[in-house]
C-alpha positions in Angstrom: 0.0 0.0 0.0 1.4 3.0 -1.1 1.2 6.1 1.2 0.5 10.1 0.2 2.8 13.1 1.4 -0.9 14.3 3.0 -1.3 10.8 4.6 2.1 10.3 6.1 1.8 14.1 7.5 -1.9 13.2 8.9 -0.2 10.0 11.0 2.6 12.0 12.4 0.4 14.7 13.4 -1.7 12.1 14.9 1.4 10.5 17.1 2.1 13.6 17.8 -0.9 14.5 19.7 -1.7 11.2 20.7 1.7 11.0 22.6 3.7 14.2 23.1 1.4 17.3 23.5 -0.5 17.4 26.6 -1.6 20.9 26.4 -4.0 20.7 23.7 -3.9 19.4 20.1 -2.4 20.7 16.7 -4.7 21.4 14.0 -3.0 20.0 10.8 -5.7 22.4 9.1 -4.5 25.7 10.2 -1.1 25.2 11.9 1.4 28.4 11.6 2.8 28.5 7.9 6.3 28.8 8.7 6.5 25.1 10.5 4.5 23.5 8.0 6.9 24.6 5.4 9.6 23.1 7.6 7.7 20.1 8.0 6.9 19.6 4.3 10.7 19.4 4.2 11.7 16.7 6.2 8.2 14.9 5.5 8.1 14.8 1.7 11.4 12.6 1.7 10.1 10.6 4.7 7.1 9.4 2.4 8.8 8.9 -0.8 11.2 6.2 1.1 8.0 4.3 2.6 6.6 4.3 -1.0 10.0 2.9 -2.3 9.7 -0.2 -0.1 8.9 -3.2 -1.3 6.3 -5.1 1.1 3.9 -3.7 3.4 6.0 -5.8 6.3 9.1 -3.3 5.3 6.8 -0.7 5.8 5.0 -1.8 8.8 9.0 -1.3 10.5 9.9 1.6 9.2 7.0 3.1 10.6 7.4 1.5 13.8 10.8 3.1 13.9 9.6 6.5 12.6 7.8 6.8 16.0 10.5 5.3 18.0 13.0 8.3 16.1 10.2 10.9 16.6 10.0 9.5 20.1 13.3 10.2 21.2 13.8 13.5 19.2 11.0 15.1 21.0 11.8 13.4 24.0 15.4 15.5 24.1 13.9 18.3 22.4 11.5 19.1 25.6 14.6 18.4 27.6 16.4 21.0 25.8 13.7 23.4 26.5 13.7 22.5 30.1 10.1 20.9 30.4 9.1 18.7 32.9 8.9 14.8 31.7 
């Protein structure tokens, strides 16, 4: 199953909110422009390596490991910014 730019943005959104932002959720329909942008960076070449794999099991684990890497990212990025964990 092949996955869209859109769709891959919808499901880290979605982790996002689901496990790192306690004060309220994003809005992947009006978020602010500038981080979007930033986003669509990093995401587009995200999605186009999950549609270059070869078996949905392949991309079953790099998703898994997506979130694991988005995981630990945000995890140090809070620390970084001195919130509580």
């Amino acid at each position: 199953m092949k996955i869209t730019k859109s769709q891959l943005k919808q499901i880290i959104m979605e982790e996002l909110n689901e496990t790192h932002y306690a004060l309220g959720p994003l809005s992947v329909d009006v978020p602010d422009q500038y981080v979007m942008e930033k986003l669509a960076q990093v995401v587009d070449p995200i999605a186009d390596v999950y549609n270059d794999l070869a078996t949905p099991e392949e991309q079953e684990t790099f998703e898994e490991n997506l979130v694991k890497e988005i995981d630990e990212y945000v995890q140090q990025w809070r620390q970084q910014r001195g919130e509580e964990m």
